[in-house]
N, CA, C and O atoms as CSV, one atom per row, in Angstrom:
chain,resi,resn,atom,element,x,y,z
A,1,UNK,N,N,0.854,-1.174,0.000
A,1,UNK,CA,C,0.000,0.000,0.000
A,1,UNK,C,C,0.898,1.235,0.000
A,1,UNK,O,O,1.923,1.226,0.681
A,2,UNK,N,N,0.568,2.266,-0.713
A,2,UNK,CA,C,1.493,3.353,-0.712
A,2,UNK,C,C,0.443,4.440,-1.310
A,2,UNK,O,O,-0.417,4.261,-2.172
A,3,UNK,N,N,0.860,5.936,-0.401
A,3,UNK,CA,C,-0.079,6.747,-0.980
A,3,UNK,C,C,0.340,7.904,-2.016
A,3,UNK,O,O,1.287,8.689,-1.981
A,4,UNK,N,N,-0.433,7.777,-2.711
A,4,UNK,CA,C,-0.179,8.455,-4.116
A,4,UNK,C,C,-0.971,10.182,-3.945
A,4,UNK,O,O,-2.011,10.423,-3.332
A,5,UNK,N,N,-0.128,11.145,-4.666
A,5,UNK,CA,C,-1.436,12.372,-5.118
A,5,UNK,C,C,-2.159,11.833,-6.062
A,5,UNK,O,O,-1.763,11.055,-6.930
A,6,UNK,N,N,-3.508,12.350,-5.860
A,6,UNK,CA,C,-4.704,12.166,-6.819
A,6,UNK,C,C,-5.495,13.691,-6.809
A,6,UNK,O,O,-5.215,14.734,-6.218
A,7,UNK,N,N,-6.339,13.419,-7.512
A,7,UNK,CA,C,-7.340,14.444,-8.037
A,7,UNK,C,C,-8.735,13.672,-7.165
A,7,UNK,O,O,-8.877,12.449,-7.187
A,8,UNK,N,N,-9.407,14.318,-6.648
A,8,UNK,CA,C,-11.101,13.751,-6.309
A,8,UNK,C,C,-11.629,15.020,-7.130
A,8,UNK,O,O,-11.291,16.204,-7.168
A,9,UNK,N,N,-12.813,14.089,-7.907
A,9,UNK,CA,C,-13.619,15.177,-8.692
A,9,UNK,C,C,-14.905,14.654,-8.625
A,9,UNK,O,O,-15.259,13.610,-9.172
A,10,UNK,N,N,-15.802,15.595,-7.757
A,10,UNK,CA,C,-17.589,15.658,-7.519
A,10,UNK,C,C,-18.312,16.804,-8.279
A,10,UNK,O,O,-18.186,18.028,-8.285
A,11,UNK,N,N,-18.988,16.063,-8.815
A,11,UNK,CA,C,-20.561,16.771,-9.873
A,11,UNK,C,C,-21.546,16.071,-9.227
A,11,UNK,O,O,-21.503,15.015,-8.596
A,12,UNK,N,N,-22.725,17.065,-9.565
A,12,UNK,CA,C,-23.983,16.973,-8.913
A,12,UNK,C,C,-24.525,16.503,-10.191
A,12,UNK,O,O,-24.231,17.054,-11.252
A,13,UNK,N,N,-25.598,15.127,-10.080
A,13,UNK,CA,C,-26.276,15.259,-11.350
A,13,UNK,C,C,-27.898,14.720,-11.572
A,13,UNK,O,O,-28.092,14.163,-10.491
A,14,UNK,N,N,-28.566,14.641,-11.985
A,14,UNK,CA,C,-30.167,14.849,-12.107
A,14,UNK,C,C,-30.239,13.246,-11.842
A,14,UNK,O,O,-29.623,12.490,-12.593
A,15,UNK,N,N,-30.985,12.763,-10.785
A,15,UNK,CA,C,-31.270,11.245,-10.604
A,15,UNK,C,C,-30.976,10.951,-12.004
A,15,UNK,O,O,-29.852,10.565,-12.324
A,16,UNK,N,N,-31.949,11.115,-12.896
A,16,UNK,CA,C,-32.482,10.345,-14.207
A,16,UNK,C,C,-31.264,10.302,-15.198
A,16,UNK,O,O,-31.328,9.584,-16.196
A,17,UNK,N,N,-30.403,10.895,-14.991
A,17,UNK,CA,C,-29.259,11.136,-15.821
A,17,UNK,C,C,-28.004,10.153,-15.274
A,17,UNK,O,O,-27.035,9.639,-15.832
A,18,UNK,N,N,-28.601,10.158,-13.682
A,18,UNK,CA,C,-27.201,9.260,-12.847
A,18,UNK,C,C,-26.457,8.129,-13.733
A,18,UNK,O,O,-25.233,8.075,-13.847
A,19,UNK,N,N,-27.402,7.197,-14.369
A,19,UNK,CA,C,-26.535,5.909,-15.009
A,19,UNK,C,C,-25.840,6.187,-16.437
A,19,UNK,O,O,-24.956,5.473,-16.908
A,20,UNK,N,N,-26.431,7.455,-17.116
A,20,UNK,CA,C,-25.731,7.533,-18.581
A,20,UNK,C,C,-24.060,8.489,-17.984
A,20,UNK,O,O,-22.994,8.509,-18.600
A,21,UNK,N,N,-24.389,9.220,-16.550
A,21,UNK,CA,C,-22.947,9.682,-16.246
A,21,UNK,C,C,-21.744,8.684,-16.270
A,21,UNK,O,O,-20.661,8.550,-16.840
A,22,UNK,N,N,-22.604,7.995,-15.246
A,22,UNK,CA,C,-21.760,6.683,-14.418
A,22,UNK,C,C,-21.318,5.868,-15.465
A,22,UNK,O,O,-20.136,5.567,-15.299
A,23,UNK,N,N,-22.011,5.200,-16.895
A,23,UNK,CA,C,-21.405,4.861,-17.920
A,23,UNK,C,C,-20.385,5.718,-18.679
A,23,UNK,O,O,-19.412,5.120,-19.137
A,24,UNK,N,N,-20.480,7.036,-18.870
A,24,UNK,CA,C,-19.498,7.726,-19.007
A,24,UNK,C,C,-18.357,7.663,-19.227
A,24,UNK,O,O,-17.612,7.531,-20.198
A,25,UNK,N,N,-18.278,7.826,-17.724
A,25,UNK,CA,C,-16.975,7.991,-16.564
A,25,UNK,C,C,-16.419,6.449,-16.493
A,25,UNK,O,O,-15.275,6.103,-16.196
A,26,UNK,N,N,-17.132,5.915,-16.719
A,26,UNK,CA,C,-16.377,4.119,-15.973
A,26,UNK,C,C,-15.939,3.793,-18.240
A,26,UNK,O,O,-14.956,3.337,-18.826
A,27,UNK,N,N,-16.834,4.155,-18.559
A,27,UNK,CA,C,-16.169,3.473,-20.215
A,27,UNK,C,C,-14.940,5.024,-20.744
A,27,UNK,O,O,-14.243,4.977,-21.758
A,28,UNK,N,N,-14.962,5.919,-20.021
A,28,UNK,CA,C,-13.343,6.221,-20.182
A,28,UNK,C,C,-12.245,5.358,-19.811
A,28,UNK,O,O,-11.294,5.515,-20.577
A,29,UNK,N,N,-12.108,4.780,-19.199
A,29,UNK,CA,C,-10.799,3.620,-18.490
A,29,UNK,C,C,-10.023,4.170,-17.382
A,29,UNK,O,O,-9.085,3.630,-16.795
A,30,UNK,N,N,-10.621,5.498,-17.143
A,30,UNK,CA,C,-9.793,6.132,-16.404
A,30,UNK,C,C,-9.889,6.174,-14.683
A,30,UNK,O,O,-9.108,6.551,-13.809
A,31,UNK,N,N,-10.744,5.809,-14.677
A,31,UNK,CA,C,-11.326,4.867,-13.071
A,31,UNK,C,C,-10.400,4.289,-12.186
A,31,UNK,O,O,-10.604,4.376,-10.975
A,32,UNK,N,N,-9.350,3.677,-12.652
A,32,UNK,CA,C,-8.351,2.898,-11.866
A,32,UNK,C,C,-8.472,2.874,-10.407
A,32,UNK,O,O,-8.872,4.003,-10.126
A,33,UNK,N,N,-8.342,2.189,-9.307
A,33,UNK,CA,C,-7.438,2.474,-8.067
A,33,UNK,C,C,-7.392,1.419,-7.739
A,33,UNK,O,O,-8.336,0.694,-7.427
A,34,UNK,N,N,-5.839,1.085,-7.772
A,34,UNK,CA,C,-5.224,0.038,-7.755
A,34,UNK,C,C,-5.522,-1.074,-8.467
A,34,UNK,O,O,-4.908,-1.012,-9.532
A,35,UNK,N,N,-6.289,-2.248,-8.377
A,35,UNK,CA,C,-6.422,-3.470,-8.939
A,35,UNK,C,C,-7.514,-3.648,-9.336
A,35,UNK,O,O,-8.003,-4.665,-9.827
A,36,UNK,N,N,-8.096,-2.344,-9.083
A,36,UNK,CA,C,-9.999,-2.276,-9.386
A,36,UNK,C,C,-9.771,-1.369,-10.728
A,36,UNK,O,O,-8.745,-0.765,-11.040
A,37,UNK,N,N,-10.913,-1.435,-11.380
A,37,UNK,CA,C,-11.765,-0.438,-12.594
A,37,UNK,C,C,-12.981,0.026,-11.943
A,37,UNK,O,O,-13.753,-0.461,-11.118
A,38,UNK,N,N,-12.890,1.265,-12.662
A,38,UNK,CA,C,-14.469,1.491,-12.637
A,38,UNK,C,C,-15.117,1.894,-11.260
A,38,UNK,O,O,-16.314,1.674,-11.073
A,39,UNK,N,N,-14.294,2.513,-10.249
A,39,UNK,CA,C,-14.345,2.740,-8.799
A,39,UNK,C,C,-14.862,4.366,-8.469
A,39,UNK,O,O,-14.097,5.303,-8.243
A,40,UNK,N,N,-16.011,4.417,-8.496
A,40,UNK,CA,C,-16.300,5.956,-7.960
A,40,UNK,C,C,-17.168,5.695,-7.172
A,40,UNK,O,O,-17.386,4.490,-7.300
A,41,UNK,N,N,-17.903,6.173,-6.304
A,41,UNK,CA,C,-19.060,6.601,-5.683
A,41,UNK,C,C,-19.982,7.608,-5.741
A,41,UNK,O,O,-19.452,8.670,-6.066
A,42,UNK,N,N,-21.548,7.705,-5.487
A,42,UNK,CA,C,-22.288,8.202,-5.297
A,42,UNK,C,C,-23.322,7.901,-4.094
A,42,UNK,O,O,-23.629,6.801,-3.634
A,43,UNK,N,N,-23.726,9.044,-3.753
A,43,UNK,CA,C,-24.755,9.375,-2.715
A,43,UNK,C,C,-26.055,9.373,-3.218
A,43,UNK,O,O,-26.485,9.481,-4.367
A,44,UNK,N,N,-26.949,9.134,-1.444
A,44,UNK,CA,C,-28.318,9.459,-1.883
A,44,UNK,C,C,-28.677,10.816,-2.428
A,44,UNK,O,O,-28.014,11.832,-2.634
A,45,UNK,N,N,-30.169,10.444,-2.624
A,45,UNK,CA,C,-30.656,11.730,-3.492
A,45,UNK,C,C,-30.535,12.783,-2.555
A,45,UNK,O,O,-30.816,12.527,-1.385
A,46,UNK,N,N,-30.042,14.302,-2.964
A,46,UNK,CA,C,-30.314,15.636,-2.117
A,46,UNK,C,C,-30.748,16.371,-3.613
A,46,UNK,O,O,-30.875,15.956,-4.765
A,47,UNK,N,N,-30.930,17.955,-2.800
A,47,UNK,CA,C,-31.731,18.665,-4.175
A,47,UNK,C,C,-30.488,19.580,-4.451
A,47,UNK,O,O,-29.726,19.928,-3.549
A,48,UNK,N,N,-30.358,19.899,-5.598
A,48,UNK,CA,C,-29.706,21.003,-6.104
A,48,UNK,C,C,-30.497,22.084,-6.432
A,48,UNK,O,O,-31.652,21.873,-6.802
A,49,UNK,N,N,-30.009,23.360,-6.348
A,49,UNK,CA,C,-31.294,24.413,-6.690
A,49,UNK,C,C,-29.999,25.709,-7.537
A,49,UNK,O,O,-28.892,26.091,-7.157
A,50,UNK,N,N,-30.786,26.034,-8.717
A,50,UNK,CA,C,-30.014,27.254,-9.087
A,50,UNK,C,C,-31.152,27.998,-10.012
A,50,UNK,O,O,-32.331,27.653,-10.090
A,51,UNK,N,N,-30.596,28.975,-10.620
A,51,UNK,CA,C,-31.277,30.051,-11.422
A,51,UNK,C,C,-30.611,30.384,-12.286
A,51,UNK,O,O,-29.479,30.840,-12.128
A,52,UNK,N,N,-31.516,30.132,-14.035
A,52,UNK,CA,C,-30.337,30.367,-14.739
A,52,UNK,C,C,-30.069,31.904,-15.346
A,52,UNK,O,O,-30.317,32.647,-14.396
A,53,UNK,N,N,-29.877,32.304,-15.909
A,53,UNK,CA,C,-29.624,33.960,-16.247
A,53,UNK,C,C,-29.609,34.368,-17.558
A,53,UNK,O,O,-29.518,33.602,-18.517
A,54,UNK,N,N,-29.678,35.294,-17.600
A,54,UNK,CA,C,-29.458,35.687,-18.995
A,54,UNK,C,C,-28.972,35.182,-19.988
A,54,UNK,O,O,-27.774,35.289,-19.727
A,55,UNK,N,N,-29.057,34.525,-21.310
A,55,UNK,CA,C,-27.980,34.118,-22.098
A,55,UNK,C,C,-27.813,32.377,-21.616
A,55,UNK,O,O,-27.254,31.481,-22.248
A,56,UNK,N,N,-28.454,32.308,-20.395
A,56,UNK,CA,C,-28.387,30.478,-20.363
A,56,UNK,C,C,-29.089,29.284,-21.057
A,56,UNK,O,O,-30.181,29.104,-20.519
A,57,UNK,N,N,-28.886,28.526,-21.920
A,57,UNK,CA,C,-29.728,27.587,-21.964
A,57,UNK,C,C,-30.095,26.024,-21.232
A,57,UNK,O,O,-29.727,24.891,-21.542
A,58,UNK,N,N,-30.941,26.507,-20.184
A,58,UNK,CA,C,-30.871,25.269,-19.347
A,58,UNK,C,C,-31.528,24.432,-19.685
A,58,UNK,O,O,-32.556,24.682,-20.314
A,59,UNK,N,N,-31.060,22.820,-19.302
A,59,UNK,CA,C,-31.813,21.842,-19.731
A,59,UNK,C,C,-32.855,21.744,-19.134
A,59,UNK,O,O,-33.839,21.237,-19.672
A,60,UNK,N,N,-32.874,22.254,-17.760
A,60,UNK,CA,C,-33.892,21.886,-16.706
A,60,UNK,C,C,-34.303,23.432,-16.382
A,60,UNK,O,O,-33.509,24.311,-16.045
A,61,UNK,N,N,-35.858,23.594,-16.574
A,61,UNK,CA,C,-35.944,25.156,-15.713
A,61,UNK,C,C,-36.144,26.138,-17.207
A,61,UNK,O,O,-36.137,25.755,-18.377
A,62,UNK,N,N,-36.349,27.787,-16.535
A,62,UNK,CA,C,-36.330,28.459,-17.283
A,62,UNK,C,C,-35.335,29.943,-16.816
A,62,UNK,O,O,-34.815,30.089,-15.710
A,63,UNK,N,N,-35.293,30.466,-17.425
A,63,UNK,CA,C,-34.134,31.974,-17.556
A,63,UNK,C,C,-35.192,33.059,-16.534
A,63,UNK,O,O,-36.296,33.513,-16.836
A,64,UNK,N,N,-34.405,33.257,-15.265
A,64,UNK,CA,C,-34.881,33.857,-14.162
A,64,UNK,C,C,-35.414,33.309,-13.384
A,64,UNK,O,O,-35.774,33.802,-12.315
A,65,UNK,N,N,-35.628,31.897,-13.819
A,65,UNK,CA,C,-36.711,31.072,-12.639
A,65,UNK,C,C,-35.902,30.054,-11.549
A,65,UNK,O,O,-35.177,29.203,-12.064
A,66,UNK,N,N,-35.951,30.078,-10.701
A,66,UNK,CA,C,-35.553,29.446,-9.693
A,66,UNK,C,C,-35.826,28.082,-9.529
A,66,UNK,O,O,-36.960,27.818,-9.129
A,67,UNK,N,N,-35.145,27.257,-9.717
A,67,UNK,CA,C,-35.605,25.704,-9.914
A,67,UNK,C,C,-34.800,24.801,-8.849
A,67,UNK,O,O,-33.747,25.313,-8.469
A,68,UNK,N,N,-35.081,23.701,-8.375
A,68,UNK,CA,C,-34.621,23.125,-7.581
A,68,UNK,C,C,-34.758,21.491,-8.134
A,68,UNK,O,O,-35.801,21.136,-8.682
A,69,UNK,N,N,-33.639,20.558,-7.945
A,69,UNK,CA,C,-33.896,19.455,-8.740
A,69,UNK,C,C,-33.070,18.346,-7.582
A,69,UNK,O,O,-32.023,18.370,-6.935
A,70,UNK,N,N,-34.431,17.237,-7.805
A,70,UNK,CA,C,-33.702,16.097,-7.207
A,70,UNK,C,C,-32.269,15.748,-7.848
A,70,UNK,O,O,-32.299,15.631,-9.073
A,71,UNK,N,N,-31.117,15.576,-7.281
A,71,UNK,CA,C,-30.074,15.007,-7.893
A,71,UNK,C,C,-29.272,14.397,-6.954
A,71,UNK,O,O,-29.531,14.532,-5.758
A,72,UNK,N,N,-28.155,13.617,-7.404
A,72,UNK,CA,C,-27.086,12.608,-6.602
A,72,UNK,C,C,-25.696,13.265,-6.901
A,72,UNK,O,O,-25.354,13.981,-7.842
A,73,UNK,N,N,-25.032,12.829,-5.874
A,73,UNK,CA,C,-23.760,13.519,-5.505
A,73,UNK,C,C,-23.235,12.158,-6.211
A,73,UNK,O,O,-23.728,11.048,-6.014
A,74,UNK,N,N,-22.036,12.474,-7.154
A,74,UNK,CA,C,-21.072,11.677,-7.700
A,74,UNK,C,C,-19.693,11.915,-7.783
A,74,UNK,O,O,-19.339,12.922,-8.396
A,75,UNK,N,N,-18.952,11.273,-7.347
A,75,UNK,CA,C,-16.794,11.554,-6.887
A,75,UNK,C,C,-16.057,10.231,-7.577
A,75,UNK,O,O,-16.583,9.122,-7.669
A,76,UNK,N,N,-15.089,10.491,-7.913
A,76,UNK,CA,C,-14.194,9.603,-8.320
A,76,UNK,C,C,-12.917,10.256,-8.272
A,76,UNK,O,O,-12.825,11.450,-7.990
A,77,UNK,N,N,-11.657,9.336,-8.606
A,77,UNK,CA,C,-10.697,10.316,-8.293
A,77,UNK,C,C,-9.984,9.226,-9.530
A,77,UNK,O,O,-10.456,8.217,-10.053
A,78,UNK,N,N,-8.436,10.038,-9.753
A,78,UNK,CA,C,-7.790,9.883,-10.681
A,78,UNK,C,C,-6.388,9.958,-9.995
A,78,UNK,O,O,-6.274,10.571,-8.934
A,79,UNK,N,N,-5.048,9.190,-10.733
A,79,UNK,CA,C,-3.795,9.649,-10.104
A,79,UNK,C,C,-3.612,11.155,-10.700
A,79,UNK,O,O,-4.135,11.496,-11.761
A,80,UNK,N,N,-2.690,12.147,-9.775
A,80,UNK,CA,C,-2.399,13.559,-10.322
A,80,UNK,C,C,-1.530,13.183,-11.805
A,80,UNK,O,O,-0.447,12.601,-11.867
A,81,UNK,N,N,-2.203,13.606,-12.743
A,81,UNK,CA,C,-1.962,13.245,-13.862
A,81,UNK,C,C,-3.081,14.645,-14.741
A,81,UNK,O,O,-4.310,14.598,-14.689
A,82,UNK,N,N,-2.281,15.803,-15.497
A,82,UNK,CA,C,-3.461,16.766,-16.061
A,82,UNK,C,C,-3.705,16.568,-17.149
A,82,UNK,O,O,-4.486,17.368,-17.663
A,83,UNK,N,N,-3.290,15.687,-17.819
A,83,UNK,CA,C,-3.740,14.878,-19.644
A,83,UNK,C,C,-5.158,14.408,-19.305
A,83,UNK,O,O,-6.234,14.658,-19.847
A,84,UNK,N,N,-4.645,13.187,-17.595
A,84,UNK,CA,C,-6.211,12.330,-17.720
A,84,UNK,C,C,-7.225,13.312,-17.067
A,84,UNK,O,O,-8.435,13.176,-17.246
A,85,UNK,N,N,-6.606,14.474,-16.176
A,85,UNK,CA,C,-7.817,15.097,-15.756
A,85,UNK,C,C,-8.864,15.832,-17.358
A,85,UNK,O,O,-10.060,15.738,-17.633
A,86,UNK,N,N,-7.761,16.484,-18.046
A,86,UNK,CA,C,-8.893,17.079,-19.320
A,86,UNK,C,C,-9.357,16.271,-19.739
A,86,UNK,O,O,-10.553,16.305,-20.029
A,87,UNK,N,N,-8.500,15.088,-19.964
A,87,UNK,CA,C,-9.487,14.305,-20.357
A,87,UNK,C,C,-10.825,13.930,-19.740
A,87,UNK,O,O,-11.904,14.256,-20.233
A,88,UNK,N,N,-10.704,13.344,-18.819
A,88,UNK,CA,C,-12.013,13.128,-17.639
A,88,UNK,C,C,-12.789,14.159,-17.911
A,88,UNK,O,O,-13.754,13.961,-18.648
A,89,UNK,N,N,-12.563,15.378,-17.422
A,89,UNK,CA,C,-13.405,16.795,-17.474
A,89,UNK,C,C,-14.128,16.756,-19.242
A,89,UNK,O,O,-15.287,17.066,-19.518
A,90,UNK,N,N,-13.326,16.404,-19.988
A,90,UNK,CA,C,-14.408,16.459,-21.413
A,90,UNK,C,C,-15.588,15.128,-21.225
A,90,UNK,O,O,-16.676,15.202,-21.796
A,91,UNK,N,N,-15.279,14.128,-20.503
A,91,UNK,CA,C,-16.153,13.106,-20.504
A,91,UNK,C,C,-17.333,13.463,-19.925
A,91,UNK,O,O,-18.453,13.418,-20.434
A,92,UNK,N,N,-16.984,13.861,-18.698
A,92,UNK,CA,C,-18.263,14.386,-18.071
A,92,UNK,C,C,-19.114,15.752,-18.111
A,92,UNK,O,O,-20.252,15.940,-17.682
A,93,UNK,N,N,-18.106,16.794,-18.848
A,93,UNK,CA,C,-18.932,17.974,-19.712
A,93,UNK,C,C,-19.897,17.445,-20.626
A,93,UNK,O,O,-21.072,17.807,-20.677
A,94,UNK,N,N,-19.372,16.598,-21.326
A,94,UNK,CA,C,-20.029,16.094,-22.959
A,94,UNK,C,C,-21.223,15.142,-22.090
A,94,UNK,O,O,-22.368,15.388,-22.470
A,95,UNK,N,N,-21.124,14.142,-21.032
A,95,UNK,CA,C,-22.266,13.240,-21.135
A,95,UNK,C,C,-23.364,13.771,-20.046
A,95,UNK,O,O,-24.500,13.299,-20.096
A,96,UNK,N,N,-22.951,14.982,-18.831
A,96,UNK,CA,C,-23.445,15.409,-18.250
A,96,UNK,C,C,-24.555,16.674,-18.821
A,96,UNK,O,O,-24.021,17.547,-19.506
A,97,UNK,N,N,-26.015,16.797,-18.575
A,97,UNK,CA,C,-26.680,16.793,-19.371
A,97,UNK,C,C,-27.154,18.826,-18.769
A,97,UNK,O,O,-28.087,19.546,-19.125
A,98,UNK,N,N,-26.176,19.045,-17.940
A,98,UNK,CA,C,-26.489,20.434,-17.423
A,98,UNK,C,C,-25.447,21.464,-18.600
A,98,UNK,O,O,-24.389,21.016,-19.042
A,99,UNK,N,N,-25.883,22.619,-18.906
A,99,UNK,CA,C,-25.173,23.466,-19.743
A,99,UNK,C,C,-23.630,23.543,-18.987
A,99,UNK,O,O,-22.608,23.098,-19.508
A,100,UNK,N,N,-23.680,24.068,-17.923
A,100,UNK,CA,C,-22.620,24.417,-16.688
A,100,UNK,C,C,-22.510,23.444,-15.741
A,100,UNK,O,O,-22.903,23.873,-14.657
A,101,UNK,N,N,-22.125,22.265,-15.694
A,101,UNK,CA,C,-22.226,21.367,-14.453
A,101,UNK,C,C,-21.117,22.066,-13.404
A,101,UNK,O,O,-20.018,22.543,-13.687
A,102,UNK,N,N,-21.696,21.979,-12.254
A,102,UNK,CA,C,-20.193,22.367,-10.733
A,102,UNK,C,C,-20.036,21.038,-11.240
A,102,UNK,O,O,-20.689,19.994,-11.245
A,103,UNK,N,N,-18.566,21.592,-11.805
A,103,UNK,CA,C,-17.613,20.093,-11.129
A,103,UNK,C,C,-16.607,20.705,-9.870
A,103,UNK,O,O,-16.003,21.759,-10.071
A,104,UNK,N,N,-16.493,20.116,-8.811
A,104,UNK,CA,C,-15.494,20.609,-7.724
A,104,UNK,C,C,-14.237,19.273,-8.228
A,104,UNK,O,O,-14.522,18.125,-8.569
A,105,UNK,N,N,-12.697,19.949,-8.121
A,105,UNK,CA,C,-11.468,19.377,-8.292
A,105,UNK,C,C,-10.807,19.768,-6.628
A,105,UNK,O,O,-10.800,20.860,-6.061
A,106,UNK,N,N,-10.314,18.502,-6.172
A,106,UNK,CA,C,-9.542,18.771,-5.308
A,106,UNK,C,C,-8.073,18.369,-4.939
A,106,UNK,O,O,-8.047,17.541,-5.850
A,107,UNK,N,N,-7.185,18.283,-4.541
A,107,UNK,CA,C,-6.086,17.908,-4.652
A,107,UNK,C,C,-5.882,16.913,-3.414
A,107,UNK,O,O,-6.179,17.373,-2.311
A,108,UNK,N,N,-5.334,15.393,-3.488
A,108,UNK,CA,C,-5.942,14.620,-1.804
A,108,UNK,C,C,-4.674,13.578,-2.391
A,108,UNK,O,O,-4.115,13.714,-3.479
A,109,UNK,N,N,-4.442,12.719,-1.566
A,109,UNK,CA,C,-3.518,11.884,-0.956
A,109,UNK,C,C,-4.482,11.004,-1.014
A,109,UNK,O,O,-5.627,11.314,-0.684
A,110,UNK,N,N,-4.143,9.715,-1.463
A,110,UNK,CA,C,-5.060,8.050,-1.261
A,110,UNK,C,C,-4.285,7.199,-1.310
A,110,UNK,O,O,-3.342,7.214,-2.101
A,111,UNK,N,N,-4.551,6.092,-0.317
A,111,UNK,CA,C,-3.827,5.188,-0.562
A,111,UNK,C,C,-3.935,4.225,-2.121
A,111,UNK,O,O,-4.923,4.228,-2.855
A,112,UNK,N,N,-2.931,3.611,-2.311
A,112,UNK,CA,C,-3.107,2.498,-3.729
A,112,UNK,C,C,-2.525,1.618,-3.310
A,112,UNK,O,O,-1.666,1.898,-2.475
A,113,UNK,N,N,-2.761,-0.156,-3.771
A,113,UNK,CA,C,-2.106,-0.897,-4.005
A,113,UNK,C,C,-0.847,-0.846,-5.744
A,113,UNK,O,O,0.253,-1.385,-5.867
A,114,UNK,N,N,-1.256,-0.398,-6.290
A,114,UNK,CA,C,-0.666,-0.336,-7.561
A,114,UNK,C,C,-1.168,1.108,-8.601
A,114,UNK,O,O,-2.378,1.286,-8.738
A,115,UNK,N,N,-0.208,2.057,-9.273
A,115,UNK,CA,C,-0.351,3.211,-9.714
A,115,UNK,C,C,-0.031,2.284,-11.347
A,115,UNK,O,O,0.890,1.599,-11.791
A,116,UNK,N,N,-1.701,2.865,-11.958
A,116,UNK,CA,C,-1.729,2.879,-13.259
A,116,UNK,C,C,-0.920,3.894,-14.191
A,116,UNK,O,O,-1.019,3.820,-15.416
């Protein structure tokens, strides 16, 4: 066991959308940790709420209106590596179904059995 820098990266995303993310993200290859594929997690449902603005086209909602949406918290992490992070980040821009998704990036220490 030895601990590596990684990236943890959480997006919020619409229940109904949860499994076309999660296919996504796991058929990039980029999932690794250690001897596993395909390793992220998600949470139960909480709500997300925003308002979109001027010039937005939201999938969900309308321009000035205040909307609030069931959705699931989703994280995975990556070794510190910034090729696979853009990469990652285009996977889940492109299959994530919000104009602007929050993605939060953080910088963390994890243990691994083996660095892909």
């Amino acid at each position: 066991m030895q601990l590596v820098e990684c990236y943890r990266i959480v997006t919020f995303v619409p229940n109904r959308d949860l499994e076309a993310l999660v296919k996504a993200v796991c058929d990039s290859g980029l999932l690794d940790y250690g001897h596993y594929g395909d390793v992220l997690w998600f949470s139960s449902e909480g709500t997300g709420q925003f308002k979109p603005l001027s010039g937005a086209n939201p999938a969900i909602g309308s321009v000035g209106q205040r909307e609030r949406v069931a959705e699931n918290r989703i994280e995975f992490s990556i070794v510190k590596d910034e090729a696979k992070l853009d990469e990652l980040l285009k996977v889940v821009t492109t299959a994530h179904p919000y104009e602007e998704p929050a993605i939060h990036i953080s910088n963390t220490r994890e243990t691994r059995s083996a660095v892909q």
